[in-house]
C-alpha positions in Angstrom: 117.8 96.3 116.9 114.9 98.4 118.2 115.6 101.0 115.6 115.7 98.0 112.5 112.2 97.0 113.9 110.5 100.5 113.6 112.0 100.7 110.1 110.9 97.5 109.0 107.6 97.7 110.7 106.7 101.3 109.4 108.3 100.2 105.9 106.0 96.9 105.7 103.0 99.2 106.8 103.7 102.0 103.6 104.0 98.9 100.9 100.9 97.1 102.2 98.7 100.6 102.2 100.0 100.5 98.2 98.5 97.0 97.5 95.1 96.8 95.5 92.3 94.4 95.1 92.8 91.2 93.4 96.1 91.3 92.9 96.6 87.6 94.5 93.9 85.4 92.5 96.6 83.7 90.2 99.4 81.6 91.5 102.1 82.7 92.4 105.7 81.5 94.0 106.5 83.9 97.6 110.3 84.3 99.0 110.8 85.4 102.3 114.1 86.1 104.7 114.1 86.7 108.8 114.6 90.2 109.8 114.5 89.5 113.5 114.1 86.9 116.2 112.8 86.8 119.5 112.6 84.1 122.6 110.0 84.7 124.4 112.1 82.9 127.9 115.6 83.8 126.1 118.5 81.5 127.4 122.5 82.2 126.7 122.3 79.6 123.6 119.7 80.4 121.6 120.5 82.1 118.5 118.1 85.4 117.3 119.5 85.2 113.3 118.1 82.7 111.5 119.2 83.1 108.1 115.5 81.7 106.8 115.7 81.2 103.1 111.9 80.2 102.3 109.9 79.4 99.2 105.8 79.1 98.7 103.6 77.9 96.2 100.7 80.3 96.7 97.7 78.9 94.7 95.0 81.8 94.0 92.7 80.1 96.5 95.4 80.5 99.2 96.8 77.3 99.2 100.3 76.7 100.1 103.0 74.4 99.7 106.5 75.3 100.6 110.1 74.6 102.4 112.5 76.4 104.8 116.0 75.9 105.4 116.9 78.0 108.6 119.2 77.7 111.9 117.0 76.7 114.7 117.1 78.5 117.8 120.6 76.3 119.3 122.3 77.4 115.5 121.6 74.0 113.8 120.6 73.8 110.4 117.1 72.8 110.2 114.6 71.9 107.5 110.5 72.5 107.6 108.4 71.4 104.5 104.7 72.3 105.0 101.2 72.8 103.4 99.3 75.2 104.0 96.4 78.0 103.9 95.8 81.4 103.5 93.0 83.2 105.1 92.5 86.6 104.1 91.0 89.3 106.5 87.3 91.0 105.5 88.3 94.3 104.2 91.8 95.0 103.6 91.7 94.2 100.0 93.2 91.1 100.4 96.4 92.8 101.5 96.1 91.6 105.8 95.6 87.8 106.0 96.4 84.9 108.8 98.2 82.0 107.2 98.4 78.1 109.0 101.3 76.1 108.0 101.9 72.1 109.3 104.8 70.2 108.3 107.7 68.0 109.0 110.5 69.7 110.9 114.1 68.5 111.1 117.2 69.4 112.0 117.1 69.8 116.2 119.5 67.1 117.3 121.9 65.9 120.0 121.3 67.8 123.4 118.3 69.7 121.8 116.1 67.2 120.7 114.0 67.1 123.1 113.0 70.8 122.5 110.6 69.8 119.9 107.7 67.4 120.7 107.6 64.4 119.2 110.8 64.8 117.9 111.6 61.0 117.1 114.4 59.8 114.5 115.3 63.9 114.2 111.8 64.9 112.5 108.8 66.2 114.1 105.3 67.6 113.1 104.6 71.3 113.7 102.0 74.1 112.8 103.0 77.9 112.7 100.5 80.2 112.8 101.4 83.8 111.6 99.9 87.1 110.3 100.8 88.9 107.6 100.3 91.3 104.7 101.2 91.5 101.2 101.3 94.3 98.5 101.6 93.7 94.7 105.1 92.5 95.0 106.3 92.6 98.6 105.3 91.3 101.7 106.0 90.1 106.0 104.7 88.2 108.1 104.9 87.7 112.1 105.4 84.3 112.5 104.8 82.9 116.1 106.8 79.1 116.1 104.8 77.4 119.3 105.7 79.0 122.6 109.0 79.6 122.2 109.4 82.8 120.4 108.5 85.0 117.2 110.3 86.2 114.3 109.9 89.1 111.6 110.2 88.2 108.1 110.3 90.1 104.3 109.3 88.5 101.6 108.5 89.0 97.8 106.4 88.1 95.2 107.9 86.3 91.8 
């Protein structure tokens, strides 16, 4: 595991050194997949793979709109449809940027409901916050859900 993180992390680093100015001003639709999962206070059942298949609508502005289907961290398929924003960081050529997402969230049920607040009728509001960075056509991001854990993810550009 620790050896698939330095190769994705020094990877990630050598595509986003490649991007160039400007590449991001017209819309465009972003994939991404989960390399890795971590709990920050792991317990014997959470799950680390989460099998994220994700899709954005990036405007050229940095507006997003987009959906996740995922397992959660108890291995329950779970649903998150969000908008949200793009902020990119002074000076990296628009390649290093801090994104916002707020949504509904579904999918944590029976014994884990209550491991989401406000998780009433199975759906719940959250906001990730994550940093990531994007070349011409590929991308990651580190995506921090609340205070439970982190996970890794690859994306592209289509």
């Amino acid at each position: 595991m620790q050896t698939l993180n330095i190769a994705a992390t020094v990877a990630l680093l050598c595509v986003a050194a490649a991007s160039t100015a400007g590449e991001f001003r017209q819309p465009y639709y972003y994939f991404q997949t989960s390399l890795a999962t971590t709990h920050f206070n792991p317990k014997p059942d959470h799950v680390n793979n989460q099998g994220l298949i994700n899709v954005e609508r990036r405007s050229g502005a940095g507006n997003i709109i987009g959906g996740a289907y995922f397992l959660n961290s108890f291995g329950q398929p779970s649903q998150y449809v969000y908008l949200g924003k793009l902020f990119w960081v002074p000076y990296t050529s628009e390649t290093i940027y801090a994104k916002f997402t707020g949504g509904l969230l579904h999918g944590y049920r029976g014994e884990y409901q209550d491991q989401v607040p406000f998780n009433k009728y199975g759906v719940a509001p959250a906001i990730l916050p994550s940093i990531g960075f994007q070349s011409r056509t590929l991308g990651g991001e580190l995506v921090v859900f609340g205070t439970a854990g982190a996970m890794l993810t690859l994306g592209f550009k289509f």
